[in-house]
N, C-alpha and C positions, 0 to 999 in steps of 0.2 A: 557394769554394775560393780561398784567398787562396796557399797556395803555390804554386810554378810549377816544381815539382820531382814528379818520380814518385821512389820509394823503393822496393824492395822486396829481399826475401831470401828466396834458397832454398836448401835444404838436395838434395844429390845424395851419394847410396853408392856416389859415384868417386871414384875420386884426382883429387888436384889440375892434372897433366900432360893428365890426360884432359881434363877442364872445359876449361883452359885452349885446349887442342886446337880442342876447339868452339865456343869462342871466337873464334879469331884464325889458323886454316884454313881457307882459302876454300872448299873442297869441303865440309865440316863446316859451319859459319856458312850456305851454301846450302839446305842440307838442314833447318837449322832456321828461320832468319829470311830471307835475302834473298842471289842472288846480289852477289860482289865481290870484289874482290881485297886485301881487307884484308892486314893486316902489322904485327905488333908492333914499327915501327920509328917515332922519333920523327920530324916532318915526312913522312910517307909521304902520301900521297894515293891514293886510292880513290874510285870512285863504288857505289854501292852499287842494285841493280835492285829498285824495290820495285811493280813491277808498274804495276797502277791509280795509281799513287802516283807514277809518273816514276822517272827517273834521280836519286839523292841525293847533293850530290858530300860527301866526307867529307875530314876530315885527322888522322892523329893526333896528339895534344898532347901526351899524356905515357905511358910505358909503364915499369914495375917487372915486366921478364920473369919470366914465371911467373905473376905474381902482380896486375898489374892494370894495365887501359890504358885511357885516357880519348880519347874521337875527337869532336872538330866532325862533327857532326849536321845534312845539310842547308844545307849553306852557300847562303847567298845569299836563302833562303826560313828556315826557321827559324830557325837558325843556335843550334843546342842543343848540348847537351855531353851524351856518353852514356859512363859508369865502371862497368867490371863491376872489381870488387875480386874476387880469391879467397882465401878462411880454410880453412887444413887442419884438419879437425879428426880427431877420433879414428875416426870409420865413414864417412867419406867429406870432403867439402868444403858451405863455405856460400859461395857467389855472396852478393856485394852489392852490388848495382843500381840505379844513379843515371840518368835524364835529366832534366836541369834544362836553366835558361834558355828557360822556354816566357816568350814577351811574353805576357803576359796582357793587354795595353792593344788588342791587335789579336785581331778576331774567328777568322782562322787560329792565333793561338798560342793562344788559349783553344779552341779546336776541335779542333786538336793534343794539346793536354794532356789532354781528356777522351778521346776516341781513341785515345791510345795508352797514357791509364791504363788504358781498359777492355780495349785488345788483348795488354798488356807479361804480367799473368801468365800467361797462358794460353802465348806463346811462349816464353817461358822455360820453363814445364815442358815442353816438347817437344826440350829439351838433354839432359831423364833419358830421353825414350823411344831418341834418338840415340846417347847412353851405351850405354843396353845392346843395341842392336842393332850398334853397332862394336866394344866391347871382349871 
């Protein structure tokens, strides 16, 4: 695997206020990935509880309210970029889901990128079961 980028999309039969909701609400975001106190605010800082995994300190870099927000991933040990993009479409929304910047030259960011290519879709469909159990 020469890329150092995870890629992925999914389709959800929610609106786009919702997705985002469970995106970048800390009590929602908990429920599916990780406590924290995320904030779609640019320069916000966050640390992120990922258990076995430690405390991850985050920032965010850039945010298009509503619509998508990209956050430093792990500062200081990874130090990745994670963008959920969201597309309205006609029966719901499509998530588009980036984390890049894995080092591949180091045995943690190639260990990283396999790991969290094999754990990313699986948590991401866990945003539709949280959909329809909230809305």
């Amino acid at each position: 695997m020469t890329e150092n980028a995870i890629r992925l999309e999914r389709r959800f039969p929610h609106p786009t206020p919702a997705v985002w909701a469970a995106l970048t609400t800390p009590e929602l975001l908990a429920r599916w990935w990780a406590p924290g106190d995320i904030a779609p605010v640019v320069g916000h800082r966050f640390t992120l509880d990922m258990g076995a995994w430690g405390q991850q300190q985050c920032e965010v870099l850039a945010v298009e309210p509503g619509s998508s927000i990209t956050f430093l991933f792990s500062e200081g040990n990874l130090d990745t970029t994670i963008t959920w993009r969201l597309e309205s479409v006609e029966d719901g929304t499509v998530l588009h889901f980036e984390h890049a910047g894995f080092r591949l030259d180091t045995p943690m960011g190639r260990q990283a990128l396999e790991g969290m290519g094999n754990g990313w879709p699986g948590l991401l469909n866990r945003i539709d079961g949280l959909l329809a159990e909230v809305s």
